[in-house]
C-alpha positions as CSV (number, residue, x, y, z in Angstrom):
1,X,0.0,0.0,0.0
2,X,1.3,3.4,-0.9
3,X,2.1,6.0,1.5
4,X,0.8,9.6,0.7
5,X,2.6,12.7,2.0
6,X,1.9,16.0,1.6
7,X,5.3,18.4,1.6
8,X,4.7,21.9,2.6
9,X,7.7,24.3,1.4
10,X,7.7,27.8,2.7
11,X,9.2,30.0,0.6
12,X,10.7,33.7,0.7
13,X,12.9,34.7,-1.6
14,X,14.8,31.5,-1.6
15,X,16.1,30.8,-5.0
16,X,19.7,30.4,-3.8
17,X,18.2,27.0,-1.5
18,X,15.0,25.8,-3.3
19,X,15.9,23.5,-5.5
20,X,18.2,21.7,-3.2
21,X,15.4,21.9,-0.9
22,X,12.6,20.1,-3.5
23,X,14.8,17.5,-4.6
24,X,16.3,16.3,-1.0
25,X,12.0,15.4,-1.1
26,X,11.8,13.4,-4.5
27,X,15.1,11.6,-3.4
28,X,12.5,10.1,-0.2
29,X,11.9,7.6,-2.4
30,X,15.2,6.2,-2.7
31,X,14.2,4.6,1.0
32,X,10.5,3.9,0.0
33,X,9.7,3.3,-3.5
34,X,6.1,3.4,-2.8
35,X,6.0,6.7,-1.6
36,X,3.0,9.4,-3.0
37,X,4.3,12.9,-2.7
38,X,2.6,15.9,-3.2
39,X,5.1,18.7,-3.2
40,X,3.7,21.6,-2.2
41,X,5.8,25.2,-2.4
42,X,4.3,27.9,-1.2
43,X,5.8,31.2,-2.1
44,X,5.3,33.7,0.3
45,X,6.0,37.2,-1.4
46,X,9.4,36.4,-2.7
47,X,10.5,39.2,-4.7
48,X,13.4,37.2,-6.2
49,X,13.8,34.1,-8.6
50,X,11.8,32.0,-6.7
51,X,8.8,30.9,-8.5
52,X,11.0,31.0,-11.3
53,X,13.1,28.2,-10.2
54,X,10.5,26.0,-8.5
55,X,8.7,26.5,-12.5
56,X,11.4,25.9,-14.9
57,X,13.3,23.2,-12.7
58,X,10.1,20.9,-11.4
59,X,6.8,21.9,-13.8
60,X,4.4,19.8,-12.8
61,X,6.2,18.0,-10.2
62,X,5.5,20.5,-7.9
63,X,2.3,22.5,-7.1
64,X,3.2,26.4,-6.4
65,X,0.8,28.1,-4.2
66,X,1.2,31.3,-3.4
67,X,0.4,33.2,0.1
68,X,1.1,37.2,0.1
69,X,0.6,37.5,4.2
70,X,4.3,37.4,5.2
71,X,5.4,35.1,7.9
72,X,6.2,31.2,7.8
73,X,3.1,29.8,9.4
74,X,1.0,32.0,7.1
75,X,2.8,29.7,4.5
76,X,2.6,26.4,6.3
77,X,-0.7,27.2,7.1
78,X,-1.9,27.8,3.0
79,X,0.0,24.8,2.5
80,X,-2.0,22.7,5.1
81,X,-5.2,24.3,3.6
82,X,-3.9,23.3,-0.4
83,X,-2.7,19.5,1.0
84,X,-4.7,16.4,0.3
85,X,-2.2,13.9,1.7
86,X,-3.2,11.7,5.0
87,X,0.3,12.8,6.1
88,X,1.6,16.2,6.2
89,X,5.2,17.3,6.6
90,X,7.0,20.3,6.5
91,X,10.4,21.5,5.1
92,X,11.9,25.1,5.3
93,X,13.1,26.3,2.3
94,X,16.8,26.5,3.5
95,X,16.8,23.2,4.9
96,X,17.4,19.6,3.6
97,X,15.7,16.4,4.7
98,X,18.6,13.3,4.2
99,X,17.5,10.1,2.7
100,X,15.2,7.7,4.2
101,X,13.0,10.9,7.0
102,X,10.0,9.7,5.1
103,X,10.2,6.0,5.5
104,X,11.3,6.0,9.0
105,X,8.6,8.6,10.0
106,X,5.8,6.9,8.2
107,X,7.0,3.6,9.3
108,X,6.2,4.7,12.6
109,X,2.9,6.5,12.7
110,X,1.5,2.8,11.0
111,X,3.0,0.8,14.2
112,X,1.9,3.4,16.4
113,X,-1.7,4.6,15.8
114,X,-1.6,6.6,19.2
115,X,1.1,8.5,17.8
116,X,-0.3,11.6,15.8
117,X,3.0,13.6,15.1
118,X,6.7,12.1,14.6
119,X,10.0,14.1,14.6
120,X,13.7,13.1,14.2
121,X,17.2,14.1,15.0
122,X,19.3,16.8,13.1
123,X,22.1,18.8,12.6
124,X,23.2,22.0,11.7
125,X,25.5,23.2,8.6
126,X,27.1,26.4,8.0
127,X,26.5,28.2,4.6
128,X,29.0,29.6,3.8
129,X,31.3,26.8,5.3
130,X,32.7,27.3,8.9
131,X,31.2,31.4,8.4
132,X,28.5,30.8,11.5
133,X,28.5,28.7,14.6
134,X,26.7,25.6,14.4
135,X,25.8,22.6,16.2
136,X,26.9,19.9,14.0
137,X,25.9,17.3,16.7
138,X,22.8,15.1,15.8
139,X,20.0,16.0,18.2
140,X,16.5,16.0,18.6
141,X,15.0,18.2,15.7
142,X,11.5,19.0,17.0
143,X,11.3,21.7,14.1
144,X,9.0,22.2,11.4
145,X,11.9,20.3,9.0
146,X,12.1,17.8,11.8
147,X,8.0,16.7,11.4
148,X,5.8,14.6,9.9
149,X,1.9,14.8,11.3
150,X,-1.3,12.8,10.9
151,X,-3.8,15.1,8.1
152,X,-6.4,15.5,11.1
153,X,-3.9,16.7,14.1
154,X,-3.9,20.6,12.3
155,X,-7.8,19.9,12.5
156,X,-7.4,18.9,16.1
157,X,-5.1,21.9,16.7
158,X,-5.9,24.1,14.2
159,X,-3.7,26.3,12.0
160,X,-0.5,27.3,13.5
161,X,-0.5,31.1,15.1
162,X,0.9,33.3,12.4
163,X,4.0,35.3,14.4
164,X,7.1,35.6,12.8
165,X,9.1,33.4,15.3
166,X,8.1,31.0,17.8
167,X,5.0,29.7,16.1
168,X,6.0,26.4,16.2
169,X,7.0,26.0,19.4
170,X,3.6,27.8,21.0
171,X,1.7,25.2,18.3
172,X,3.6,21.9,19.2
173,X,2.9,22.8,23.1
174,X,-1.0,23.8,22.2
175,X,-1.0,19.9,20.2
176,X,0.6,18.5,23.7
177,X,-2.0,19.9,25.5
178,X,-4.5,18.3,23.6
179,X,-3.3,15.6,24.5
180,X,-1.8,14.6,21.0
181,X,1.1,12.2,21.1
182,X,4.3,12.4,19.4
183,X,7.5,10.2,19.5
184,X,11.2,10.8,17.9
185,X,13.1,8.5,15.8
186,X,16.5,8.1,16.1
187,X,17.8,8.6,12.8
188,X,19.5,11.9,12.0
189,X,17.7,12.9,8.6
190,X,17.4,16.4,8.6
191,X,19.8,19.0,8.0
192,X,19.3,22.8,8.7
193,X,21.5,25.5,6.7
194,X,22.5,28.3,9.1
195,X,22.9,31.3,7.0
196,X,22.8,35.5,6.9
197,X,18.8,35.2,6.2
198,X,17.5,33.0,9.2
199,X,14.4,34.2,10.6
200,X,16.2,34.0,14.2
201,X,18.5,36.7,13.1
202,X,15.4,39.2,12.5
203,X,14.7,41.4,15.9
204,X,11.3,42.1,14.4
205,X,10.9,38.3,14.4
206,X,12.4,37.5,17.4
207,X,10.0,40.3,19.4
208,X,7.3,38.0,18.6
209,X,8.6,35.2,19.9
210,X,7.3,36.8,23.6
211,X,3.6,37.1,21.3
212,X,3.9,33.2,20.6
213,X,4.4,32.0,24.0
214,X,1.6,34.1,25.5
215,X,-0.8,32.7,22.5
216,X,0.4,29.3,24.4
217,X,-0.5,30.7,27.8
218,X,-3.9,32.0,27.3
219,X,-4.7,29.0,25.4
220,X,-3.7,26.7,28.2
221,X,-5.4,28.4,30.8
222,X,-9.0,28.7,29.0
223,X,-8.3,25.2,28.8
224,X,-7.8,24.1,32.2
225,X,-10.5,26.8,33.3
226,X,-13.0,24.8,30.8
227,X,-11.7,21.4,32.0
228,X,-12.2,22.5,35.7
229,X,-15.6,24.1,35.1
230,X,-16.9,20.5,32.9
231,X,-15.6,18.5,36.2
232,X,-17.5,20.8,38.8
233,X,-20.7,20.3,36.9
């Protein structure tokens, strides 16, 4: 039986990466012939090549959506809204998934059906070469690149908050709260460019990085307030 994924690909002016990017995903099915991918790129206002490249190098592979709202969860968030795939993973435009993520991830969510969202280990990379620290240890990626979710837990959840940094984070804690399993594999399969353009160098994103962790907060506490008032009834 084939295994469907649906690849979201945020995308901001990243024509230097992108195509590295998209094809780290078609070489998935190196590891798992029968893999179904639906490659989503979602360009998010790129004033650059982008589109361009995704277009001339992929055509039809690939489906291009595009989102003007700037901000990476606006992106993964159209992407989630465009994917059809029973499994729905993530990769940042700068990053590179290594041989085999899919397999092992999808392998298993199908031994584990309490699981609903699987990560795995990563590293970082420095682009240029040795130009930024890095940690080039494998460790736990729990990281949009790092993920591959169950369709229904961003129906569970919902969409993820749309700040500029920390959205992930405040989203992955909201999913715990639900009560929504996760698990990580031990392979290291995903590798994450460090670079001049990372969102965690940009103050404006990083000052709402506070924002996403007090979306958490409130969220958490009308929950407990609605789960103490259902158990006093």
């Amino acid at each position: 039986m084939n295994t469907s994924v649906s690849v979201v690909i945020p995308a901001h002016n990243a024509a230097r990466f992108i195509g590295q990017a998209i094809e780290s995903v078609f070489q998935q099915r190196e590891a798992a012939a029968d893999l179904d991918l639906d490659v989503i790129v979602v360009d998010n206002a790129s004033t650059d090549a982008t589109c361009d490249c995704v277009q001339r190098d992929f055509g039809s592979k690939v489906r291009l959506v595009h989102e003007p709202k700037p901000g990476a969860a606006c992106a993964r968030n159209a992407g989630i809204a465009a994917a059809t795939a029973p499994l729905i993973a993530f990769l940042d435009a700068d990053d590179l998934w290594l041989p085999g993520k899919l397999a092992e991830q999808s392998a298993a969510l199908s031994t584990k059906p309490d699981v609903s969202l699987v990560f795995c280990h990563g590293a970082e990379f420095s682009d240029p070469q040795a130009a930024f620290p890095c940690n080039e240890e494998s460790r736990p990626f729990i990281s949009p690149s790092g993920l591959l979710a169950r369709h229904d837990v961003f129906e569970i959840a919902g969409p993820l908050p749309e700040f500029r940094c920390g959205e992930f984070i405040a989203w992955y804690g909201w999913a715990q709260t639900l009560g929504l399993k996760s698990l990580v594999v031990p392979g290291s399969l995903v590798r994450r460019r460090v670079h001049t353009d990372n969102t965690t160098r940009n103050r404006q994103g990083l000052a709402e990085y506070t924002q996403a962790m007090h979306w958490l907060m409130e969220r958490r506490r009308a929950h407990a307030a609605a789960a103490a008032g259902a158990a006093g009834r």
